[in-house]
LUMDOVEX-537485 format. One record per residue (C-alpha): residue number from 1; y, x, z. Coordinates in Angstrom, 2 decimals. Each point is the difference from the previous one (the first is absolute). Example, Ala and Ser with C-alpha at 12.3 -4.5 7.8 and 13.67 -1.06 7.14 Angstrom:
<pts>
+-----+---------+---------+---------+
| pos |      c2 |      c1 |      c3 |
+-----+---------+---------+---------+
|   1 |   -4.50 |   12.30 |    7.80 |
|   2 |    3.44 |    1.37 |   -0.66 |
+-----+---------+---------+---------+
</pts>
This chain:
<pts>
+-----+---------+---------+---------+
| pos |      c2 |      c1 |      c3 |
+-----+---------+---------+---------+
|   1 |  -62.77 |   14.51 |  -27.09 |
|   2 |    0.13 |    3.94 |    0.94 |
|   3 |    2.22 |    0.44 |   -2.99 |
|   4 |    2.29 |   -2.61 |    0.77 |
|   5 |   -0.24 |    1.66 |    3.59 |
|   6 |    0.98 |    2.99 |   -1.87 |
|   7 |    2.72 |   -1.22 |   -2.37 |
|   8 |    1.55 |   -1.18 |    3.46 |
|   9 |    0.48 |    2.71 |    1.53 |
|  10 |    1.34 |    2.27 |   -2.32 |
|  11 |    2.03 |   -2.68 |   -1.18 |
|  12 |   -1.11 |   -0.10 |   -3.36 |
|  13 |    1.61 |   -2.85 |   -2.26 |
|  14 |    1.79 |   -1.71 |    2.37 |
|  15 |    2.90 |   -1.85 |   -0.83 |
|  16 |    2.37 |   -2.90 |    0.97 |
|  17 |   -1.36 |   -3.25 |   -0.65 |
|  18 |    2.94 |   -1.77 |   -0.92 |
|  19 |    1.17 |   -3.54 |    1.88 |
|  20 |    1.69 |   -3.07 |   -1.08 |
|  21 |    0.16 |   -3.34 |    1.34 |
|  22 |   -3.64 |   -1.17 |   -0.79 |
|  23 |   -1.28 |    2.37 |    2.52 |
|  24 |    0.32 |   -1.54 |    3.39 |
|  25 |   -0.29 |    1.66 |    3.40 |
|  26 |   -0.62 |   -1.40 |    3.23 |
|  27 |    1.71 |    1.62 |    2.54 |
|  28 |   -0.64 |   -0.99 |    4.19 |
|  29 |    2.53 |    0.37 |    2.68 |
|  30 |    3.16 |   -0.74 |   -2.07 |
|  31 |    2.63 |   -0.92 |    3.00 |
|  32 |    1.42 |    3.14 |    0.35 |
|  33 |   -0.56 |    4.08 |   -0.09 |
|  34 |   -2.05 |    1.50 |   -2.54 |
|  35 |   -1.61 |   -3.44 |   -1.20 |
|  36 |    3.14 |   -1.53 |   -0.66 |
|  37 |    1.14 |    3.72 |   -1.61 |
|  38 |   -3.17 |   -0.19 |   -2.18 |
|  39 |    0.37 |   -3.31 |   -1.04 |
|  40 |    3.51 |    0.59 |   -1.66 |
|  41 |   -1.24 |    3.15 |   -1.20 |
|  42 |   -2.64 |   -1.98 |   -2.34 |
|  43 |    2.15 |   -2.16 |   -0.83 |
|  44 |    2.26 |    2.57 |   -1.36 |
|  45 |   -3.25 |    1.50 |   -1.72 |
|  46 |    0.20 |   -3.68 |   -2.17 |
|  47 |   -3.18 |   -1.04 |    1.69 |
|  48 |   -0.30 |   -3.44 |    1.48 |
|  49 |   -0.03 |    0.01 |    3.68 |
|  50 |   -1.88 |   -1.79 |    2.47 |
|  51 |    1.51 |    0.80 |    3.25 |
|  52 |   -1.87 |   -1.31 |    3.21 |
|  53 |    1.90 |   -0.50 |    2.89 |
|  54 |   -0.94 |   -1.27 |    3.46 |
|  55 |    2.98 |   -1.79 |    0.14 |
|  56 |    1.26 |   -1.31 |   -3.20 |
|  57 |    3.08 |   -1.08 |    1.64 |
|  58 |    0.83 |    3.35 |    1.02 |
|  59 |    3.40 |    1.66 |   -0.47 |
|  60 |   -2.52 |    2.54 |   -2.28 |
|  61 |   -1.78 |   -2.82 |   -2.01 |
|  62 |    3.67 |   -1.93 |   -0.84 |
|  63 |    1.18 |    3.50 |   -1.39 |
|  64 |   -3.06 |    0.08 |   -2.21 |
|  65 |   -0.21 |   -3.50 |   -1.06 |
|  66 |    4.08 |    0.11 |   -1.17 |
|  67 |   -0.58 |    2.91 |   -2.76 |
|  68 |    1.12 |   -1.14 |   -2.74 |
|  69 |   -3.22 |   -0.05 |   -1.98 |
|  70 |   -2.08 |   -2.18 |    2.38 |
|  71 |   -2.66 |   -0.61 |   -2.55 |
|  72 |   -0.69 |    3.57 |    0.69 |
|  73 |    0.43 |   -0.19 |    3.68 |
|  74 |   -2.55 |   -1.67 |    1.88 |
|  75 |    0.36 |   -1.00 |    3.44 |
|  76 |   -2.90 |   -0.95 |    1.86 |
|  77 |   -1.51 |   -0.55 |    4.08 |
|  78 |   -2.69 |    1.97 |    1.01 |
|  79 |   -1.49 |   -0.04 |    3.54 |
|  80 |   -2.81 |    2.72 |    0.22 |
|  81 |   -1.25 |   -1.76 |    3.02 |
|  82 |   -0.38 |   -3.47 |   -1.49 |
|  83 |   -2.80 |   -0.61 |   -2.45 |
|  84 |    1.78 |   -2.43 |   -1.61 |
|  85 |    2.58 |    1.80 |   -0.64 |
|  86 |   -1.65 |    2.20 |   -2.13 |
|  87 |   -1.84 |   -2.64 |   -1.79 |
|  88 |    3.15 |   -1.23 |   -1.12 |
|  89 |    0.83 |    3.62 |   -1.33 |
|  90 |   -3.18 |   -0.07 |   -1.57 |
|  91 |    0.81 |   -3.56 |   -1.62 |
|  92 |    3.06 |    1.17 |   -1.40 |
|  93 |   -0.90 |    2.94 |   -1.32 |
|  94 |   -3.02 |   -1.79 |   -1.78 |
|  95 |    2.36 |   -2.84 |   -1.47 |
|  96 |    2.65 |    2.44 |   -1.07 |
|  97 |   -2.99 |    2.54 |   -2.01 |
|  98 |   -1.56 |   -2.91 |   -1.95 |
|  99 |    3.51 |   -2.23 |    0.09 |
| 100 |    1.73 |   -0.48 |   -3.72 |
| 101 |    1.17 |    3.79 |    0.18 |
| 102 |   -3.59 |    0.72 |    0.18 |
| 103 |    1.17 |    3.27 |   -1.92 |
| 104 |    0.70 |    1.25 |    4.30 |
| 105 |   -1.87 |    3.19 |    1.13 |
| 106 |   -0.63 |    0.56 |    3.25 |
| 107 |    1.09 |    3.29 |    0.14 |
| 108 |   -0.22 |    1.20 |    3.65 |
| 109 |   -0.51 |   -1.35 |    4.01 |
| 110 |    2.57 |    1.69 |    2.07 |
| 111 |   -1.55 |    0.11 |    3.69 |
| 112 |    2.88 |    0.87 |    1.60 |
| 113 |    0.85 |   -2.62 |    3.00 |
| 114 |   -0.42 |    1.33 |    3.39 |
| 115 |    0.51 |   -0.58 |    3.67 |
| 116 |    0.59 |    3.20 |    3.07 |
| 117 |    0.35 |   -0.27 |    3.22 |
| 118 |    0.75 |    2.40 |    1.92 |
| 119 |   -1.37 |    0.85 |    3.66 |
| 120 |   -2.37 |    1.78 |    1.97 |
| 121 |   -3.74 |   -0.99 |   -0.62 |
| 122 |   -0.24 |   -1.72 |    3.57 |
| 123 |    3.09 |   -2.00 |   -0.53 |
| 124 |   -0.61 |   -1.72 |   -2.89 |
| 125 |   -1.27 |   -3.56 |    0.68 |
| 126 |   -2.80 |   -0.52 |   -2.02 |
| 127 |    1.59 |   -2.71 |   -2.18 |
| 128 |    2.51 |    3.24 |   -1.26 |
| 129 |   -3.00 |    2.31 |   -0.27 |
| 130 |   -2.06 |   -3.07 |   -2.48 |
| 131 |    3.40 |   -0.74 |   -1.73 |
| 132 |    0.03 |    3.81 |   -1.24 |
| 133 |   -3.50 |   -0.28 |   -0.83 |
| 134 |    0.29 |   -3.23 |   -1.37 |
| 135 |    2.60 |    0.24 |   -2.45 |
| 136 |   -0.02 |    3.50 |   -1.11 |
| 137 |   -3.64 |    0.55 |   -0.72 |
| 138 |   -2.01 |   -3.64 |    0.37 |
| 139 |    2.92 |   -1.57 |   -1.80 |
| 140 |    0.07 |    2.66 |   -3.07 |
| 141 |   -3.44 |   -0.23 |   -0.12 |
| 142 |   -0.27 |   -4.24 |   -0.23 |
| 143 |    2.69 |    0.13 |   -2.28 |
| 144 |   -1.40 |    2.48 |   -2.21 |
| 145 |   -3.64 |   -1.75 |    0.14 |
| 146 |    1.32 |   -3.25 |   -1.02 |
| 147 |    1.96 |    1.52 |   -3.03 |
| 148 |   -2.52 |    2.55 |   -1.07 |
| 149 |   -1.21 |   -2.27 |   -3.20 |
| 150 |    3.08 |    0.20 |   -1.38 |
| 151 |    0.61 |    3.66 |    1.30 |
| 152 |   -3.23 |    0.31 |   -2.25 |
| 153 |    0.61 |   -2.01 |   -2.92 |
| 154 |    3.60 |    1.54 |   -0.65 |
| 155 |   -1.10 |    3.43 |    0.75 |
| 156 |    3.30 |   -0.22 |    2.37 |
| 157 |    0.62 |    3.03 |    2.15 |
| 158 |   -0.22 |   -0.76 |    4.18 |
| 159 |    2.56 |    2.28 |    1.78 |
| 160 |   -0.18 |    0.12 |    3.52 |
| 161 |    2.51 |    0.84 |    1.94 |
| 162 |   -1.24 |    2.26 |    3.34 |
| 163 |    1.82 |    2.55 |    2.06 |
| 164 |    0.11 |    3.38 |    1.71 |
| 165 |   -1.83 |   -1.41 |    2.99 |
| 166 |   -3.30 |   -0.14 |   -1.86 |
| 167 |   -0.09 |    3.19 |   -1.26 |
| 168 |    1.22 |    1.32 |    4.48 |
| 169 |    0.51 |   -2.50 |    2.21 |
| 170 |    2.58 |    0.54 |    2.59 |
| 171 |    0.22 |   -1.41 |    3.27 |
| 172 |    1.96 |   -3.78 |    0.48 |
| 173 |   -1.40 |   -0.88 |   -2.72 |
| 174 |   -3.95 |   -0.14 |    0.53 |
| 175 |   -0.66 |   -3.14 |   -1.13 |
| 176 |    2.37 |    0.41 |   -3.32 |
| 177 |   -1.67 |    3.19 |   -0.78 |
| 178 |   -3.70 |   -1.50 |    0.31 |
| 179 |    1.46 |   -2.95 |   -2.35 |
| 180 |    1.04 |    2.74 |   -3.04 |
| 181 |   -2.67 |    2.25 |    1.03 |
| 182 |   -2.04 |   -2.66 |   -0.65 |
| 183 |    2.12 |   -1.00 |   -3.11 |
| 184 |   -0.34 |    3.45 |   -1.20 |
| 185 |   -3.44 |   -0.10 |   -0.22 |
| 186 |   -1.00 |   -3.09 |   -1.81 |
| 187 |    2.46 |    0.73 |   -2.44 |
| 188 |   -2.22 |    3.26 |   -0.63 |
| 189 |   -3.25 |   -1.85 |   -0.21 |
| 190 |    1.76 |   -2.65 |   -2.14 |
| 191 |    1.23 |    2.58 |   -2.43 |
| 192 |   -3.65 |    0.99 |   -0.84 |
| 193 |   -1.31 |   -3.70 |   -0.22 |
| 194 |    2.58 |   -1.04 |   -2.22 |
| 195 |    0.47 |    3.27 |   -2.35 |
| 196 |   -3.38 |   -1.64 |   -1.89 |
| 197 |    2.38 |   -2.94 |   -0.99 |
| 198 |    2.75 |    1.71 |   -0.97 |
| 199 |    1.91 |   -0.86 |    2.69 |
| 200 |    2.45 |    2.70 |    1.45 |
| 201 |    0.01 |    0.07 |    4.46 |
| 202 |    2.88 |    2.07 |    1.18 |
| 203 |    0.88 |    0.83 |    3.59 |
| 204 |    4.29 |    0.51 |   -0.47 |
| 205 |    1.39 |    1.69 |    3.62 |
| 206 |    3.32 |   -1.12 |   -0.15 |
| 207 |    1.66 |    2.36 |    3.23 |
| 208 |    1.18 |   -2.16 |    2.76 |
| 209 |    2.61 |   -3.09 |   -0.39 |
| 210 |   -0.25 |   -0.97 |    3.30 |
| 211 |    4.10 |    0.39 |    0.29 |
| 212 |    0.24 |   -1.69 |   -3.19 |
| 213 |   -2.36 |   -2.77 |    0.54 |
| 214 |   -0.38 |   -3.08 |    2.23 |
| 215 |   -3.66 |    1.31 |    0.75 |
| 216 |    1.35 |    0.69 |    3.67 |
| 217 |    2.33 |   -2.83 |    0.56 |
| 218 |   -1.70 |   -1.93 |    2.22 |
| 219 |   -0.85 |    3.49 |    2.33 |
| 220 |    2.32 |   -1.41 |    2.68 |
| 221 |   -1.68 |   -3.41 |    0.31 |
| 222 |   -3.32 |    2.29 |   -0.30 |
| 223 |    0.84 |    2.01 |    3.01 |
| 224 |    0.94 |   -3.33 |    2.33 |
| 225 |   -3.69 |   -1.38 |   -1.06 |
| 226 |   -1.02 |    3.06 |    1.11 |
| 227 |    1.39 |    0.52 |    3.36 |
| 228 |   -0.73 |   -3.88 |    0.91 |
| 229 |   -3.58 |    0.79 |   -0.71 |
| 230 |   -0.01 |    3.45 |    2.72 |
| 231 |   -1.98 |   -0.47 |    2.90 |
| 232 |    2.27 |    1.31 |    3.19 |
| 233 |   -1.30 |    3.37 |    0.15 |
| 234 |    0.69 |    0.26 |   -4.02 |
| 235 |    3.65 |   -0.95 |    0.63 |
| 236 |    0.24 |    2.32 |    3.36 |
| 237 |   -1.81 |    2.79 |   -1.99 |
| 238 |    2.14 |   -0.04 |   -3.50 |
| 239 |    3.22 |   -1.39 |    1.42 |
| 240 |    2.48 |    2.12 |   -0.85 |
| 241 |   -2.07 |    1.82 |   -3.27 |
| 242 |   -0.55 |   -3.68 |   -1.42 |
| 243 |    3.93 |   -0.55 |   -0.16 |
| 244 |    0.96 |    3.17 |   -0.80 |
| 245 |   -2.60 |    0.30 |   -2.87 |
| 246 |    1.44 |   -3.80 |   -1.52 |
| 247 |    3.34 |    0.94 |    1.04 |
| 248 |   -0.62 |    2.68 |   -2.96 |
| 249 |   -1.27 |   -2.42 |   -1.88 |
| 250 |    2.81 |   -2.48 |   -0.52 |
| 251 |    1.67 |    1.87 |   -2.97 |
| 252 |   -2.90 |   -1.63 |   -2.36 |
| 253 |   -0.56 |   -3.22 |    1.92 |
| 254 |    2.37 |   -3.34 |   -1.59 |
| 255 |   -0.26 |   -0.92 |   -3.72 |
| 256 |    1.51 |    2.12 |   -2.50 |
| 257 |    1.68 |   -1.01 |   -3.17 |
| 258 |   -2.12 |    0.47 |   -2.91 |
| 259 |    1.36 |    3.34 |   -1.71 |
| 260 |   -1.96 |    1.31 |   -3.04 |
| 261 |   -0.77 |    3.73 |    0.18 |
| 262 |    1.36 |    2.09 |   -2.57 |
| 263 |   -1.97 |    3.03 |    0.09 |
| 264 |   -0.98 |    0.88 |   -3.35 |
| 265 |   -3.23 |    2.23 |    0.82 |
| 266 |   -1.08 |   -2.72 |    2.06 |
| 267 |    0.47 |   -2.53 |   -2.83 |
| 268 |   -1.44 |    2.53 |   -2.78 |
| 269 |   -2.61 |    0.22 |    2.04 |
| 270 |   -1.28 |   -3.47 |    0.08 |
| 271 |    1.20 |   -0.33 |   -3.61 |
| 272 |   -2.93 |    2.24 |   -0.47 |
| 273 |   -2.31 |   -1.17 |    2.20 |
| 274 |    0.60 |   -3.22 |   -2.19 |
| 275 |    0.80 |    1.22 |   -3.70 |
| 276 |   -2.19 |    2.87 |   -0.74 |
| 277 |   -3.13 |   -0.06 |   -1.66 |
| 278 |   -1.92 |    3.04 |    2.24 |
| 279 |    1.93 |   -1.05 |    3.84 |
| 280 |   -0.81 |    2.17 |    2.80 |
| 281 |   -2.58 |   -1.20 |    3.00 |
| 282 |    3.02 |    0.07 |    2.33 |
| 283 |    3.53 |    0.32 |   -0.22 |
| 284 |    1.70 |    1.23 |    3.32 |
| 285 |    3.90 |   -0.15 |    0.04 |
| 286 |    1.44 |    2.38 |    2.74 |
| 287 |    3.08 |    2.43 |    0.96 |
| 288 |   -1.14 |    3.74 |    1.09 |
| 289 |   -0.33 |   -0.95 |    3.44 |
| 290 |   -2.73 |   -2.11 |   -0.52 |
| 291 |   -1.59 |    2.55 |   -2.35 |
| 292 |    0.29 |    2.48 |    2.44 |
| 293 |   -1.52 |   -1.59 |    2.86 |
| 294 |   -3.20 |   -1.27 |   -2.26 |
| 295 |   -0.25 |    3.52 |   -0.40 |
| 296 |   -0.13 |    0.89 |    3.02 |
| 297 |   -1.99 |   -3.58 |    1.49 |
| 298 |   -2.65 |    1.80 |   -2.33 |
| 299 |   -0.23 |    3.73 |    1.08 |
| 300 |    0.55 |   -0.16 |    3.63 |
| 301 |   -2.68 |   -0.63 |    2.80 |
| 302 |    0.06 |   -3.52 |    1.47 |
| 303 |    2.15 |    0.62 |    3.18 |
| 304 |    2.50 |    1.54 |   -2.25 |
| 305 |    0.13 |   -2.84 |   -2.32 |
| 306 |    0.12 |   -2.40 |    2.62 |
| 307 |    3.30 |    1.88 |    1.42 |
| 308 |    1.51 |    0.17 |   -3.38 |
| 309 |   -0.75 |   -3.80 |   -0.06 |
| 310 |    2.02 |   -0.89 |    2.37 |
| 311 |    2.62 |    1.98 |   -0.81 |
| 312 |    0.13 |   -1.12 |   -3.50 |
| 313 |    0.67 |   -3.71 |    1.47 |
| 314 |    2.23 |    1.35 |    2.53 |
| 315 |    0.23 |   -3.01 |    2.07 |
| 316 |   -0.38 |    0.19 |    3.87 |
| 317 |   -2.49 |    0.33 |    1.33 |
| 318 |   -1.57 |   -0.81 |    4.17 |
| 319 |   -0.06 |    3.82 |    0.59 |
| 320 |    3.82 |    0.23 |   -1.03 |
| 321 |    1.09 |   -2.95 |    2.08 |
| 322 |   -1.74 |    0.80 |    2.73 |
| 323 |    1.56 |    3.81 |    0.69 |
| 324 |    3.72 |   -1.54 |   -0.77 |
| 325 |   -0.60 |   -2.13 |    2.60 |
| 326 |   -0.94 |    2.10 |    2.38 |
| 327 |    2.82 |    2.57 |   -1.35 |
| 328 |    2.31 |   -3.11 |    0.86 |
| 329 |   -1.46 |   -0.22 |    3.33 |
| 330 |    0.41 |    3.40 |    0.84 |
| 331 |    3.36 |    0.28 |   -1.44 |
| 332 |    0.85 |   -3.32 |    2.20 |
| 333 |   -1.22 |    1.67 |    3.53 |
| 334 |    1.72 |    2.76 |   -0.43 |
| 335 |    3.21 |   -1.59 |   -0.45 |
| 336 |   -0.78 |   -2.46 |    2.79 |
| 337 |   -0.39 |    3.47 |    1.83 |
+-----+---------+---------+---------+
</pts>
């Protein structure tokens, strides 16, 4: 085991195992952003494809289920918070392994569906904060539980798809942090488990999609079942910071059309994390800003990295909205004056 340990990390033999359609991949959140992107990625690759989508009558899922080699293209409903939804992934994915084409390999579990919200801790109702929770890290989990013989069995590679916010969290987005924290760190303690069976557990950092994705779309609707549930001194107290900071927030809110992303490192990236024979722990996909402030989130004292949080999401904040109103204010008496 220490000289496979070895091997790995100085990337001795490793090669590209090569795909074809026998290898099947089963990839979660395929409606839109980078599930959707990934999905017609692999499908390029020449694997077969099954693409989970929460809504398989999404504008996503019809673009994916009218390529022109359905066989190959698999569309399927997933709901991470219904058990029986993911029994019925399971049942499929069972039939299809020991079906006629029992020549199939389960080559890989794509973790990748996800749900954000975004809002101050105190604001988010509590069915938002379990949602996060729910679907994100309980949902991977059950999923991942329920498919692990096969996992097993097929020596088939689980890729799970996490995010920034577990490795720093960053504030109006507490409970979505704690959900890839969390994320984070079972992948790292499944890695170890699984290594014994030959199975590969790979934490893939993708950089954020939230402008690309429908992971916010529903932020709008969030922020109303948010403000209905303020007591009167919430809704006194945040007034004008609350609209201001969803105000800033409507540029990601309504659904998107699904657009695949066509950034090559990206892509080679999980092409890796899927193909090669020796794949790193963790692949993290990022431009130099994001480099630069891990740097720093690492090397700087805890007020200072709190400060560069915050400026690194750049969003307002109660501080802000509170001098420019009393700027206003001042501006307005003298006027009046």
């Amino acid at each position: 085991m220490l000289r496979h340990a070895i091997k790995r990390l100085l990337g001795w033999g490793a090669h590209q195992v090569k795909v074809t359609p026998r290898n099947v991949i089963l990839i979660t959140g395929c409606d839109s952003g980078l599930g959707f992107s990934l999905a017609l990625y692999c499908h390029s690759l020449n694997m077969t494809v099954i693409s989970a989508c929460h809504n398989v009558n999404s504008a996503g899922a019809k673009m994916l289920q009218h390529l022109n080699d359905p066989k190959r293209m698999i569309t399927i409903e997933l709901d991470l918070l219904q058990p029986e939804s993911i029994e019925r992934i399971q049942t499929y994915l069972e039939e299809m392994l020991s079906g006629e084409r029992n020549d199939y390999q389960f080559t890989a579990l794509v973790n990748n569906a996800g749900a954000m919200c975004f809002g101050e801790y105190e604001w988010q109702t509590w069915q938002q904060i379990e949602m996060q929770i729910n679907v994100n890290l309980l949902g991977t989990m059950r999923l991942t539980k329920v498919l692990m013989p096969l996992v097993r069995q097929h020596q088939a590679r689980i890729i799970n798809v996490t995010s920034h916010c577990g490795l720093q969290a960053l504030p109006a987005l507490s409970p979505y942090a704690a959900s890839k924290a969390g994320l984070r760190c079972w992948t790292d303690s499944l890695r170890m488990e699984m290594s014994q069976y030959g199975v590969e557990v790979i934490n893939f950092i993708p950089g954020s999609f939230v402008t690309s994705s429908n992971i916010s779309a529903r932020q709008q609707e969030h922020a109303k079942a948010m403000y209905e549930a303020f007591n009167q001194e919430q809704r006194e107290f945040y007034a004008h910071y609350f609209k201001r900071f969803n105000d800033y927030l409507t540029v990601i809110s309504g659904f998107k059309p699904p657009n695949a992303v066509n950034d090559l490192d990206l892509l080679n990236k999980f092409k890796d994390s899927l193909t090669s024979s020796q794949p790193k722990a963790m692949y993290i996909h990022e431009p130099w800003r994001y480099k630069f402030y891990r740097f720093l989130f690492r090397v700087c004292p805890t007020p200072l990295v709190d400060w560069l949080c915050v400026k690194f999401c750049a969003m307002p904040t109660y501080r802000q909205v509170q001098q420019e109103l009393q700027s206003s204010a001042e501006k307005n008496c003298l006027q009046n004056n």
